[in-house]
C-alpha positions as CSV (number, residue, x, y, z in Angstrom):
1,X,110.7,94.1,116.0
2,X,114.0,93.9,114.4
3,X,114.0,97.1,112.0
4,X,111.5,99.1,113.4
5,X,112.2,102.5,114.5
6,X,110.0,104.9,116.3
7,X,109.8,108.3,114.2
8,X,110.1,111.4,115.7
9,X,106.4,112.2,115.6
10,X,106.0,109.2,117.6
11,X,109.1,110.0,120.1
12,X,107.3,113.3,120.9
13,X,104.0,111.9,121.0
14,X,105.2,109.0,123.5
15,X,106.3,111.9,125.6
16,X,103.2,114.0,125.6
17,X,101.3,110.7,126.4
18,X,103.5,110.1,129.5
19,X,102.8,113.8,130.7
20,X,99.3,113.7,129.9
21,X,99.4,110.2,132.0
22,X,101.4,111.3,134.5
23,X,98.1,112.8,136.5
24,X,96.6,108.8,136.7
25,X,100.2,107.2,136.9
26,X,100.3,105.7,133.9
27,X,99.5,106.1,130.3
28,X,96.6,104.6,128.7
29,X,95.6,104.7,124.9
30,X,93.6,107.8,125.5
31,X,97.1,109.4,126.3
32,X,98.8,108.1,122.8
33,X,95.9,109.8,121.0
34,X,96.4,112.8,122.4
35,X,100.5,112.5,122.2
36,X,100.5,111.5,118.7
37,X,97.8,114.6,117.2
38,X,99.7,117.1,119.7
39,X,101.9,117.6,116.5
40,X,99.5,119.4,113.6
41,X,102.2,118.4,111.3
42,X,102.9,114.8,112.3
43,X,101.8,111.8,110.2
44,X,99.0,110.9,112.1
45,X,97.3,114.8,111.7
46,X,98.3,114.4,108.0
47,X,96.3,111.0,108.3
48,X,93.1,112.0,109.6
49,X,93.3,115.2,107.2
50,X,93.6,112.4,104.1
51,X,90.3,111.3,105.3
52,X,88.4,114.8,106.1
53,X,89.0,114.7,109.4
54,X,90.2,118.1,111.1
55,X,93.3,116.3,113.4
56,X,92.0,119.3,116.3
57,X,88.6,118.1,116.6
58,X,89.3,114.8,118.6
59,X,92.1,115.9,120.2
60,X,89.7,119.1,121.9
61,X,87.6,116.0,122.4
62,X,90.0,113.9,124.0
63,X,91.3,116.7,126.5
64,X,87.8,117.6,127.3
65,X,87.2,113.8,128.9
66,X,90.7,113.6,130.0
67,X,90.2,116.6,132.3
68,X,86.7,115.6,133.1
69,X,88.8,112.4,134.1
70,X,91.4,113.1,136.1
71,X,89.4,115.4,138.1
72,X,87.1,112.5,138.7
73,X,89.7,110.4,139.5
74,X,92.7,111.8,141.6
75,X,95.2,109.3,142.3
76,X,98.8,110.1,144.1
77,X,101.2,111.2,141.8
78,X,103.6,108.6,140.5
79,X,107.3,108.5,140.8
80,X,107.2,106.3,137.9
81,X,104.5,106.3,135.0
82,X,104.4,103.0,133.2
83,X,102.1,101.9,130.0
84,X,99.0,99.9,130.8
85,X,98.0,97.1,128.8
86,X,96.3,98.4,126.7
87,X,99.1,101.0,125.5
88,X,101.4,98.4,125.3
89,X,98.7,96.5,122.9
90,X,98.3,99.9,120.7
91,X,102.6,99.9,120.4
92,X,102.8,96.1,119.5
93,X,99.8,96.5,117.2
94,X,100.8,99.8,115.4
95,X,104.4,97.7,114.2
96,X,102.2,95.2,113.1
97,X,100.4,97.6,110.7
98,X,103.5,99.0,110.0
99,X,104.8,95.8,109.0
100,X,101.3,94.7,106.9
101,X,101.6,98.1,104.9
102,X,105.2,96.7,104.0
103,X,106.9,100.3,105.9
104,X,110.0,100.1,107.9
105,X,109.3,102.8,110.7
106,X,106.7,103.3,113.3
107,X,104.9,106.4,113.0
108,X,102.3,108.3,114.0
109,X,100.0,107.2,111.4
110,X,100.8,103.7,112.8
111,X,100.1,104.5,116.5
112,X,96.0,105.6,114.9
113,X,96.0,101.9,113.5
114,X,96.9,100.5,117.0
115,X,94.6,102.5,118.8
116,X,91.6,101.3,116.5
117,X,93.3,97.6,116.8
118,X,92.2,97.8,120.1
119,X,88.9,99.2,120.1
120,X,88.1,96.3,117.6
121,X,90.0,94.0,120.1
122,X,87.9,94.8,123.2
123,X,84.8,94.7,121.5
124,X,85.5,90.8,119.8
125,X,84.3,92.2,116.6
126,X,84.9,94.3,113.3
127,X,83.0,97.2,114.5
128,X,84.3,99.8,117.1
129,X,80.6,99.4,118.8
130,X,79.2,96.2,120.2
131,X,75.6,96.7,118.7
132,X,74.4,100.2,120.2
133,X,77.1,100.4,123.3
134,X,80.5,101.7,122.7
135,X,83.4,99.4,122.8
136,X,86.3,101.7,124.1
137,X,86.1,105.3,124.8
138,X,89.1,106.1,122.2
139,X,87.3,104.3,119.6
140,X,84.2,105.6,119.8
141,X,85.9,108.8,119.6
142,X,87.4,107.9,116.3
143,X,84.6,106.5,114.9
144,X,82.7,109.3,115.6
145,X,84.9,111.7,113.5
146,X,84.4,109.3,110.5
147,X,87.7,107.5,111.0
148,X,87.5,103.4,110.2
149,X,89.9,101.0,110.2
150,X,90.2,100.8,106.9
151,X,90.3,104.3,105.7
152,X,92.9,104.7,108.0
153,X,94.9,102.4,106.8
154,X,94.3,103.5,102.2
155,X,95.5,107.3,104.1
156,X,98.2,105.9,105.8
157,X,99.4,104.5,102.5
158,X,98.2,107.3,100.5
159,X,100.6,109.6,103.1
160,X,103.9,107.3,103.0
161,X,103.6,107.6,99.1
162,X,103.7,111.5,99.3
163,X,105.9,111.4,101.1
164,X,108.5,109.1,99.3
């Protein structure tokens, strides 16, 4: 998208996510989670914090099942790690939201919205669950520390204001 940059918090985040992906070969949304709340003072921690949400508490979550994971399921290293589908989704959906909340960067912040996009994309509804099973892993995660679609999105706005 012409005019959208990538802030640094997502920059650094992108490059966690490809370390943290490196282990399967490639980088899934689980991996942008944990690259984008590896900063405590990046948009997306200040995001969650807007909505009571200790920015720690799914990321410990998150590394817990990635190591479970990975240690489940050992591929060969890769000389290459590319972005699955899904992580490709989460970038193209996170400028979209940046676009809908009328800002001119990707951040952080934005990267959360994609990430829930597609929770709410894989399950063909509103809701992260699809009536008592979980939808996608990342989502559930979210949801389960209170986080919704639409909070995320009054804190996103609510953060680009304090901040100018």
């Amino acid at each position: 998208m012409d005019g959208y940059g990538f802030t640094e918090d997502v920059r650094h985040g992108l490059s966690v996510a490809r370390k943290v992906g490196s282990a399967r070969g490639r980088v899934e949304p689980q991996h942008l989670l944990i690259g984008v709340l590896d900063n405590p003072a990046s948009d997306a921690s200040l995001v969650l914090r807007e909505l009571k949400v200790d920015p720690s508490e799914p990321l410990r979550r998150l590394n817990d099942i990635t190591r479970v994971l990975a240690a489940v399921d050992e591929p060969e290293p890769a000389s290459e790690i590319v972005f699955d589908s899904e992580a490709k989704n989460v970038l193209m959906y996170a400028m979209e939201e940046a676009r809908n909340l009328n800002h001119s960067w990707v951040g952080s912040e934005h990267i959360l919205l994609g990430i829930l996009r597609i929770a709410q994309r894989r399950s063909g509804l509103a809701s992260i669950f699809v009536g008592d099973r979980p939808a996608h892993p990342v989502g559930i995660l979210l949801k389960e520390c209170g986080v919704t679609l639409d909070g995320l999105r009054r804190a996103s706005r609510t953060v680009a204001k304090m901040r100018g």
